[in-house]
N, CA, C and O atoms as a GROMACS GRO file, in nm:
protein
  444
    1UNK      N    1   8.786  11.127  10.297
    1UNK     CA    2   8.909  11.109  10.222
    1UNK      C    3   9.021  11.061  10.314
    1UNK      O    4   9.087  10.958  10.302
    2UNK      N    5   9.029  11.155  10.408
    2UNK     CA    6   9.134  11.084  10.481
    2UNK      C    7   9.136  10.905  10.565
    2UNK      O    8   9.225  10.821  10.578
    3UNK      N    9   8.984  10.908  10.609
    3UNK     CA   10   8.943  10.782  10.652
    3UNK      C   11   8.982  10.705  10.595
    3UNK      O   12   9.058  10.620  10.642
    4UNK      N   13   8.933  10.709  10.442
    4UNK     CA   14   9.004  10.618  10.290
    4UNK      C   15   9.114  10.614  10.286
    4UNK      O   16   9.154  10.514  10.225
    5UNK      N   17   9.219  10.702  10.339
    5UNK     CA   18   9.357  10.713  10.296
    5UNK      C   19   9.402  10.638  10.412
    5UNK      O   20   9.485  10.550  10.392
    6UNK      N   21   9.368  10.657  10.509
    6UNK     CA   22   9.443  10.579  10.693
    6UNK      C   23   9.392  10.408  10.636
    6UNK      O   24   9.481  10.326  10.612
    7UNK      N   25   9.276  10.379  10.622
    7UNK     CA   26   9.251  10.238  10.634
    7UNK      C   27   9.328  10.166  10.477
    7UNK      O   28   9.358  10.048  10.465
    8UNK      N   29   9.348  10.280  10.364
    8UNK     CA   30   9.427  10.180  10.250
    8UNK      C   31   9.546  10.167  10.293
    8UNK      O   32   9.611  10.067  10.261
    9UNK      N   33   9.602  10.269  10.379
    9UNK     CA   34   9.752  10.250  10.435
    9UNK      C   35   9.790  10.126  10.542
    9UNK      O   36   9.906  10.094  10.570
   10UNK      N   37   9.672  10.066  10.596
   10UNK     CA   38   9.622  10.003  10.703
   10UNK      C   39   9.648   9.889  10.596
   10UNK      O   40   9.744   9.814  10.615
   11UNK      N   41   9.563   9.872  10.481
   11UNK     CA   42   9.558   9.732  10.441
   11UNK      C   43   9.710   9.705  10.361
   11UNK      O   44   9.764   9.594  10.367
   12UNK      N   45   9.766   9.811  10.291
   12UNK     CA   46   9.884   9.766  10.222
   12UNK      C   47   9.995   9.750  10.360
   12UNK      O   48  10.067   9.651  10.343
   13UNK      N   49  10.024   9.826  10.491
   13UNK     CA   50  10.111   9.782  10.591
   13UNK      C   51  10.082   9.601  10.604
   13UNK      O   52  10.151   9.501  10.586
   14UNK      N   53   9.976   9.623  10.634
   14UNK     CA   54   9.927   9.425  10.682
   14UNK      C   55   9.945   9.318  10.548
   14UNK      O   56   9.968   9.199  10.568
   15UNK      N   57   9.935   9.358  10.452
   15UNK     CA   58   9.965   9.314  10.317
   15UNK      C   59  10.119   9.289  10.312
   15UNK      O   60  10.161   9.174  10.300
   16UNK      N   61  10.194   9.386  10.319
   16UNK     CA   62  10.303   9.379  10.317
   16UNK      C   63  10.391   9.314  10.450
   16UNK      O   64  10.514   9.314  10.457
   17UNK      N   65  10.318   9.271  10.533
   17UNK     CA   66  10.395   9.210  10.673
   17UNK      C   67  10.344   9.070  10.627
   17UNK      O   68  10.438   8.992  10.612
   18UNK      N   69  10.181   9.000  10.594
   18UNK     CA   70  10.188   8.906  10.579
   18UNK      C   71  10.300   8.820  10.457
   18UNK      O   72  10.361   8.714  10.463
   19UNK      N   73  10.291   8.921  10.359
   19UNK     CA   74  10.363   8.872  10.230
   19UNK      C   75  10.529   8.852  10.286
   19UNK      O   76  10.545   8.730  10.278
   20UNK      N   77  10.600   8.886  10.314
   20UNK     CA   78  10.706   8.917  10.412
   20UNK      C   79  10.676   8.716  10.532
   20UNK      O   80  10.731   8.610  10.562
   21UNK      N   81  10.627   8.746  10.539
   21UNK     CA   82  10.631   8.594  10.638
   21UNK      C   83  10.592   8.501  10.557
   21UNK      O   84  10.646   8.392  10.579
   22UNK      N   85  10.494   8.505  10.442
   22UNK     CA   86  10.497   8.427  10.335
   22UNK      C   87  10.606   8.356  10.261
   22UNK      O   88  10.616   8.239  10.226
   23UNK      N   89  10.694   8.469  10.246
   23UNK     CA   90  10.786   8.474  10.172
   23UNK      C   91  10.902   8.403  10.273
   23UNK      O   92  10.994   8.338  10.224
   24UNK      N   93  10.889   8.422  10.398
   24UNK     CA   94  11.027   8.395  10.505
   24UNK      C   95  10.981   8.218  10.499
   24UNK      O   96  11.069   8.133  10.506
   25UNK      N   97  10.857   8.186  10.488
   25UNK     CA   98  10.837   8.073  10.561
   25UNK      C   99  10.858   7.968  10.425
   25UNK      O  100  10.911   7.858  10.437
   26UNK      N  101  10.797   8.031  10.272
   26UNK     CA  102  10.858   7.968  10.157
   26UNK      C  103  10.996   7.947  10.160
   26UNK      O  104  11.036   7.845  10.105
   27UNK      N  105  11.112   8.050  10.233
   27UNK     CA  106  11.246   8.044  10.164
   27UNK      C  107  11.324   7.960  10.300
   27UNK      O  108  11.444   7.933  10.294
   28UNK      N  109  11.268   7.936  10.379
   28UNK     CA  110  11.318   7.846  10.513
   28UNK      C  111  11.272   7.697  10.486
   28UNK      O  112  11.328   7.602  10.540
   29UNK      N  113  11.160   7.683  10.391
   29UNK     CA  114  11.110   7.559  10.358
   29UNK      C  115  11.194   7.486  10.237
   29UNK      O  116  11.233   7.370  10.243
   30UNK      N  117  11.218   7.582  10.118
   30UNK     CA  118  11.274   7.556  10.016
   30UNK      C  119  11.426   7.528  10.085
   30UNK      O  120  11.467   7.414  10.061
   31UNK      N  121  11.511   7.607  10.161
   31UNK     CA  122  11.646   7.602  10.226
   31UNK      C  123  11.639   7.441  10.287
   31UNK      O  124  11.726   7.358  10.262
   32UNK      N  125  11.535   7.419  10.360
   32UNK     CA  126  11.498   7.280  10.411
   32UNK      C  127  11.495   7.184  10.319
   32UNK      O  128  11.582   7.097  10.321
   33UNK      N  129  11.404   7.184  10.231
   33UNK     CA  130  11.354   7.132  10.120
   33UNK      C  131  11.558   7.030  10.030
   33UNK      O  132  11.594   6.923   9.981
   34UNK      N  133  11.608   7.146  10.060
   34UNK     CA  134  11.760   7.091   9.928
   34UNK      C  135  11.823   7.020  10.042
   34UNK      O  136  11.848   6.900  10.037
   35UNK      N  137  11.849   7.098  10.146
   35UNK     CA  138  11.915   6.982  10.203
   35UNK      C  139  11.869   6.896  10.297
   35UNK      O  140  11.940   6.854  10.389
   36UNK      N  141  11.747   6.865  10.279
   36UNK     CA  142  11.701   6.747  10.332
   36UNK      C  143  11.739   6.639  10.255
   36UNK      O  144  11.761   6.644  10.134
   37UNK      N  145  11.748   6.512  10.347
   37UNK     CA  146  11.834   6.380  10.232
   37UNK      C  147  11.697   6.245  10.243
   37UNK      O  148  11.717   6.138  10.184
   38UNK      N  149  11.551   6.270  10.332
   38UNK     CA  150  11.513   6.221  10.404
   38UNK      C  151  11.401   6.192  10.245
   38UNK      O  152  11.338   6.287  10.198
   39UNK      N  153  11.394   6.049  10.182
   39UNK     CA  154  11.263   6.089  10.080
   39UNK      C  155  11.122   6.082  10.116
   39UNK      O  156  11.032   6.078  10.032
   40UNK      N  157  11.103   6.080  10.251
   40UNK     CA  158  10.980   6.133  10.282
   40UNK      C  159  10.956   6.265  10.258
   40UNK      O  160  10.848   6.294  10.209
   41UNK      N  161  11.045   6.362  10.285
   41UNK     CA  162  11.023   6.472  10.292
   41UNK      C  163  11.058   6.528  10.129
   41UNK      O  164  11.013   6.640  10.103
   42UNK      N  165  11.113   6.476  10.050
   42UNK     CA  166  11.110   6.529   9.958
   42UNK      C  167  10.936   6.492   9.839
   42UNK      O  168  10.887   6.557   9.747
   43UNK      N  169  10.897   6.367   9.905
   43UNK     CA  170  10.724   6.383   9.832
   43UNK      C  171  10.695   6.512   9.864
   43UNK      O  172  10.680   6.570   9.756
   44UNK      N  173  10.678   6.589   9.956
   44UNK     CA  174  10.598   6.693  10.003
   44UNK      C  175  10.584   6.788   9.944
   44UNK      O  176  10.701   6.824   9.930
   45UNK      N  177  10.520   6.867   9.891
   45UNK     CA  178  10.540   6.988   9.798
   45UNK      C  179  10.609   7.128   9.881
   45UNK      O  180  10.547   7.169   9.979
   46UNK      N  181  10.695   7.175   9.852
   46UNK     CA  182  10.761   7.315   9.935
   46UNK      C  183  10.671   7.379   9.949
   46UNK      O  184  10.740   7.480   9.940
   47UNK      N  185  10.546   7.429   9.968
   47UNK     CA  186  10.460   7.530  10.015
   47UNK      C  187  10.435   7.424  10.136
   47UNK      O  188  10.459   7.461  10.250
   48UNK      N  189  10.400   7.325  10.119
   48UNK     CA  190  10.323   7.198  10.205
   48UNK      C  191  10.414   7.183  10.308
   48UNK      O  192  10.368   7.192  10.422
   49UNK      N  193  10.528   7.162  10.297
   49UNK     CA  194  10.637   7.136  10.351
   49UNK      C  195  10.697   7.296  10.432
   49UNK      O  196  10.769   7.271  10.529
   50UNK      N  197  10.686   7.384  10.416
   50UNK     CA  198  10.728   7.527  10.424
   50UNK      C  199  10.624   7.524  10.563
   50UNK      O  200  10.669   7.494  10.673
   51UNK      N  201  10.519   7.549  10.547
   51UNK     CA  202  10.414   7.584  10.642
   51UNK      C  203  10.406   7.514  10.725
   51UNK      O  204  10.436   7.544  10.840
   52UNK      N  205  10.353   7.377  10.682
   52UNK     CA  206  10.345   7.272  10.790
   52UNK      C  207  10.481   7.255  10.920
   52UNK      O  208  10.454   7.235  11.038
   53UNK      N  209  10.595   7.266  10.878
   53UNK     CA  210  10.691   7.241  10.948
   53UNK      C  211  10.770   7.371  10.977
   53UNK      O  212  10.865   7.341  11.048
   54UNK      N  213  10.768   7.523  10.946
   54UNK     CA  214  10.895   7.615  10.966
   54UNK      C  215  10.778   7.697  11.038
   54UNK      O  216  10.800   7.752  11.146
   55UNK      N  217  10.645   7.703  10.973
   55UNK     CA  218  10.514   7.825  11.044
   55UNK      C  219  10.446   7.754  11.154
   55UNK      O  220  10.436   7.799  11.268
   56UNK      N  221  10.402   7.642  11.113
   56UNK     CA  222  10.294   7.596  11.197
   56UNK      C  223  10.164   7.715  11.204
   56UNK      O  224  10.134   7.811  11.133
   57UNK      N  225  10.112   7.660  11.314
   57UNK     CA  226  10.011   7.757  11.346
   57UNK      C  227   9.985   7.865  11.360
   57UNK      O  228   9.872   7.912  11.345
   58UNK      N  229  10.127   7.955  11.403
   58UNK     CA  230  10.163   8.072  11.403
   58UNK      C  231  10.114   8.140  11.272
   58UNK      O  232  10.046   8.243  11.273
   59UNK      N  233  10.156   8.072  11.154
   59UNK     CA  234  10.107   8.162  11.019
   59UNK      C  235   9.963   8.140  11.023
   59UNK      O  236   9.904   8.247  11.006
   60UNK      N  237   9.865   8.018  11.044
   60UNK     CA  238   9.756   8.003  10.993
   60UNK      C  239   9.685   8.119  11.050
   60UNK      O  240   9.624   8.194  10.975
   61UNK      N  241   9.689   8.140  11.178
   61UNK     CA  242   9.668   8.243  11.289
   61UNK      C  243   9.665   8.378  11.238
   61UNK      O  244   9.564   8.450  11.242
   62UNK      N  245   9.765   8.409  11.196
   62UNK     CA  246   9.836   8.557  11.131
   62UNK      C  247   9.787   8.538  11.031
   62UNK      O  248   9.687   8.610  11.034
   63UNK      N  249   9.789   8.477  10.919
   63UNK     CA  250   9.653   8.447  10.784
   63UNK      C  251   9.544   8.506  10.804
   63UNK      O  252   9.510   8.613  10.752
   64UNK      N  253   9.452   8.409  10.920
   64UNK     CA  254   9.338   8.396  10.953
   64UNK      C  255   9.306   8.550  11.005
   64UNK      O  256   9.188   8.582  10.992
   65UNK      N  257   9.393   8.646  11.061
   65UNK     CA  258   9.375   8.733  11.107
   65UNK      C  259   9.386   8.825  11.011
   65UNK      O  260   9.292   8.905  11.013
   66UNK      N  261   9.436   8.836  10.958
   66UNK     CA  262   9.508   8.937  10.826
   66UNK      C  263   9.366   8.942  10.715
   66UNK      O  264   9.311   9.031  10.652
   67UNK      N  265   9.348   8.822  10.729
   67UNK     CA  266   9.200   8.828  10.601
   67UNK      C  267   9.053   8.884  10.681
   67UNK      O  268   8.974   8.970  10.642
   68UNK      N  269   9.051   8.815  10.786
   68UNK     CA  270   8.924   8.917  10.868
   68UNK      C  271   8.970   9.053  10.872
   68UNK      O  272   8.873   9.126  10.855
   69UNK      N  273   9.074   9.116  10.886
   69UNK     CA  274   9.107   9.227  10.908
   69UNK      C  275   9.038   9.345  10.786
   69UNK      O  276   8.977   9.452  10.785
   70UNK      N  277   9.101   9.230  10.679
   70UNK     CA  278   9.077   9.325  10.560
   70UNK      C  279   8.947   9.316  10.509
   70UNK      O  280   8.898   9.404  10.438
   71UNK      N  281   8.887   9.207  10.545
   71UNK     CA  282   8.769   9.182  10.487
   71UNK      C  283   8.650   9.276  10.611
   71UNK      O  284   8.541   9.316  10.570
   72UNK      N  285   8.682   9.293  10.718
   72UNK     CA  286   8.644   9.377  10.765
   72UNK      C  287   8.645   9.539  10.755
   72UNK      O  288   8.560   9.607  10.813
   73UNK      N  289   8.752   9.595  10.675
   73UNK     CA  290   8.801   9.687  10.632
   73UNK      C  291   8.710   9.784  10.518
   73UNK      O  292   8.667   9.898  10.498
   74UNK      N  293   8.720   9.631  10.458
   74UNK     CA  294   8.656   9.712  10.294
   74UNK      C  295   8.522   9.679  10.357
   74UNK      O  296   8.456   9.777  10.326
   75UNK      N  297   8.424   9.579  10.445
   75UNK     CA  298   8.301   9.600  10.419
   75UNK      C  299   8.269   9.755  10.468
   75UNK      O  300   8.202   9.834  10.402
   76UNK      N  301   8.331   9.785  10.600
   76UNK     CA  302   8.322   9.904  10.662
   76UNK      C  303   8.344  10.025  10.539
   76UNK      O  304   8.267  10.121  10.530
   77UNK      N  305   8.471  10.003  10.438
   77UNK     CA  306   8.448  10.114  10.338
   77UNK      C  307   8.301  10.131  10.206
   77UNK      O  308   8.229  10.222  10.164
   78UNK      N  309   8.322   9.980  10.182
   78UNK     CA  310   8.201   9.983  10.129
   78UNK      C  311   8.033  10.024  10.176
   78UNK      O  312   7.937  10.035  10.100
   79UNK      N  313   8.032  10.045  10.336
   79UNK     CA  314   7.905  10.010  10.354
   79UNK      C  315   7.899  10.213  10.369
   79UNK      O  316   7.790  10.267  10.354
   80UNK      N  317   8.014  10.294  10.397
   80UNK     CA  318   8.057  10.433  10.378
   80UNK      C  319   8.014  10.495  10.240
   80UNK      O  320   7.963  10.605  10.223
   81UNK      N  321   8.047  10.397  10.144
   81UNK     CA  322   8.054  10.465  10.052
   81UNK      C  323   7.895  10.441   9.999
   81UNK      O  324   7.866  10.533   9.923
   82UNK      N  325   7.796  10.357  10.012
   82UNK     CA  326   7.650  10.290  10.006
   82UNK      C  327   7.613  10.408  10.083
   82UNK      O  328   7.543  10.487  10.019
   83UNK      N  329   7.641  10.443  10.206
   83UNK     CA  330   7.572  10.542  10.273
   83UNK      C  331   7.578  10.692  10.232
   83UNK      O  332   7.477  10.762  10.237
   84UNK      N  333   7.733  10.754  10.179
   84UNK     CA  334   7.722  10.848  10.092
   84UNK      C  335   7.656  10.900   9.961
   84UNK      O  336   7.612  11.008   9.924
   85UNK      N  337   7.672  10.729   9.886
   85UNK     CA  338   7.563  10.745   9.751
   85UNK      C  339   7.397  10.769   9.798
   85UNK      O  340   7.325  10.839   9.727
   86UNK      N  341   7.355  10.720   9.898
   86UNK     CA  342   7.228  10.700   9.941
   86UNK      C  343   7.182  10.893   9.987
   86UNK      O  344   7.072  10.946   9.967
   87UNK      N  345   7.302  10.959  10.047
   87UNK     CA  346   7.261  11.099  10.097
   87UNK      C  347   7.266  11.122   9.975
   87UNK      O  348   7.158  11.104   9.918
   88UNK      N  349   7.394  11.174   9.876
   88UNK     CA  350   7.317  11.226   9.754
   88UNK      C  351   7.213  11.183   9.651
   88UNK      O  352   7.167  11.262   9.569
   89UNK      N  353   7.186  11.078   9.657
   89UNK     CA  354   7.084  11.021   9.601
   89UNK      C  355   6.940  11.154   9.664
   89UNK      O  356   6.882  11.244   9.605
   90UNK      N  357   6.933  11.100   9.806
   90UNK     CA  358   6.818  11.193   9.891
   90UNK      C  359   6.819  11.322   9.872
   90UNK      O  360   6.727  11.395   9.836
   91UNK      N  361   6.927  11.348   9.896
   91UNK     CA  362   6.994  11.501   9.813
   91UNK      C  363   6.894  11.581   9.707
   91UNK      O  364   6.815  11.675   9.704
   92UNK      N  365   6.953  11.481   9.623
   92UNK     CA  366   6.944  11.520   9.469
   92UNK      C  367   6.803  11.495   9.437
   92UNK      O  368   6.766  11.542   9.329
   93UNK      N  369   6.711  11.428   9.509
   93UNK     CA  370   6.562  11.408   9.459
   93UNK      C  371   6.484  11.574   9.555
   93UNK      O  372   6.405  11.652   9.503
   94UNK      N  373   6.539  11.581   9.692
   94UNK     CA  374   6.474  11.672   9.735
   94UNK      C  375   6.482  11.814   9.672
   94UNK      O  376   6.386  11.892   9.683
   95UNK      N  377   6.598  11.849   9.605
   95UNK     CA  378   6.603  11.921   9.560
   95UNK      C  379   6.514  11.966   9.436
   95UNK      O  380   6.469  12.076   9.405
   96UNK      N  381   6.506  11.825   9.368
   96UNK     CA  382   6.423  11.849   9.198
   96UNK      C  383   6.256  11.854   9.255
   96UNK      O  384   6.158  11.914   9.211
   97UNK      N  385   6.272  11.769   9.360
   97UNK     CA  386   6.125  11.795   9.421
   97UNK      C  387   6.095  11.976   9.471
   97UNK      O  388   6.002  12.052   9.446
   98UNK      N  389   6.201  11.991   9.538
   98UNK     CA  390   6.161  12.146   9.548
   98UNK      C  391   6.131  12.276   9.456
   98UNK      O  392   6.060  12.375   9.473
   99UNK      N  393   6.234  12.223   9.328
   99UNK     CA  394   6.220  12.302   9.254
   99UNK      C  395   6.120  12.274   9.138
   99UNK      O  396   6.125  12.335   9.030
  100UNK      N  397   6.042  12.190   9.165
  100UNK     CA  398   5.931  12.120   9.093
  100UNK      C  399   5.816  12.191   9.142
  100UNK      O  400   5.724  12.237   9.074
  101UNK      N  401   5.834  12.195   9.302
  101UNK     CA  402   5.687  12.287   9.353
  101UNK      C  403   5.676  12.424   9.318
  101UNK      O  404   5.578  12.481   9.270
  102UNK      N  405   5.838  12.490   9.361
  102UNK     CA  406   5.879  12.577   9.278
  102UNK      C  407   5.815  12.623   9.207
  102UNK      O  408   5.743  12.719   9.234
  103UNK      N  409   5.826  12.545   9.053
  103UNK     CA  410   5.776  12.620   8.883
  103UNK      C  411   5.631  12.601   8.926
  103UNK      O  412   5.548  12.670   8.866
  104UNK      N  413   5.587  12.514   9.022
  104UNK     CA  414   5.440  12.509   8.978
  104UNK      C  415   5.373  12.619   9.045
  104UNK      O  416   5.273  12.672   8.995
  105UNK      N  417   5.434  12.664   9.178
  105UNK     CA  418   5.366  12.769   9.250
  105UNK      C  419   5.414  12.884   9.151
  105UNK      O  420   5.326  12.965   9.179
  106UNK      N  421   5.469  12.930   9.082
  106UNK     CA  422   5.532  13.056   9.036
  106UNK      C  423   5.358  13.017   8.888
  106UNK      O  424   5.255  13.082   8.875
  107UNK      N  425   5.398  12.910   8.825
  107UNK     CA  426   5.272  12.911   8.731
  107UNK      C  427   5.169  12.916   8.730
  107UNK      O  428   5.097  12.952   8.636
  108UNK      N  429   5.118  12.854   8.907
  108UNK     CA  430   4.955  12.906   8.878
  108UNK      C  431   4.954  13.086   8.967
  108UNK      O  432   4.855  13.159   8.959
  109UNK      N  433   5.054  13.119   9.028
  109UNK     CA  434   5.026  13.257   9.043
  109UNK      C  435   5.022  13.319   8.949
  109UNK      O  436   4.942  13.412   8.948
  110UNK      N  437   5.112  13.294   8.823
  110UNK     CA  438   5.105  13.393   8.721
  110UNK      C  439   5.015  13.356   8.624
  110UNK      O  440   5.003  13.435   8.531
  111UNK      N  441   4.917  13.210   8.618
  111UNK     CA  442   4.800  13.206   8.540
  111UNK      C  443   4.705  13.274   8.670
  111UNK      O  444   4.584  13.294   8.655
   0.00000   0.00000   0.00000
């Protein structure tokens, strides 16, 4: 539980820092975007124009990192939670198995 609770806190912090530079690098592009007078630069679409010229590489980087991060995150939770279903799964058969030998030893002693 707690593991679950540190790594969702993990993905919404990094969630919320990328979105945050998302957002800085849209509103520095769009600020660019009006008062630019240049009509080359106004073909460009403001996301296109935002990234390419205010982030550069810096964001693709921090992107690129942010998504392995998380995608590393959840396989690690997912492959936790595959391994927990799998013990009670084992669990839960050894048990019906035991109590299977159980009724049978109790029935042929008492036939």
């Amino acid at each position: 539980m707690g593991f679950r609770l540190f790594t969702w806190n993990w993905v919404v912090v990094f969630g919320k820092q990328i979105a945050s530079l998302i957002t800085s690098c849209l509103q520095r592009g769009i600020e660019k975007k009006v008062s630019s007078t240049s009509s080359q630069d106004r073909k460009l679409p403001i996301a296109v124009h935002s990234f390419t010229a205010d982030c550069g590489e810096e964001m693709c980087v921090m992107v690129v990192v942010v998504i392995v991060v998380v995608v590393v995150v959840v396989v690690v939770v997912v492959a936790v939670v595959v391994v927990v279903v799998v013990v009670v799964v084992v669990v839960v058969v050894v048990v019906v198995v035991v109590v299977v030998v159980v009724v049978v030893v109790v029935v042929v002693v008492i036939v």
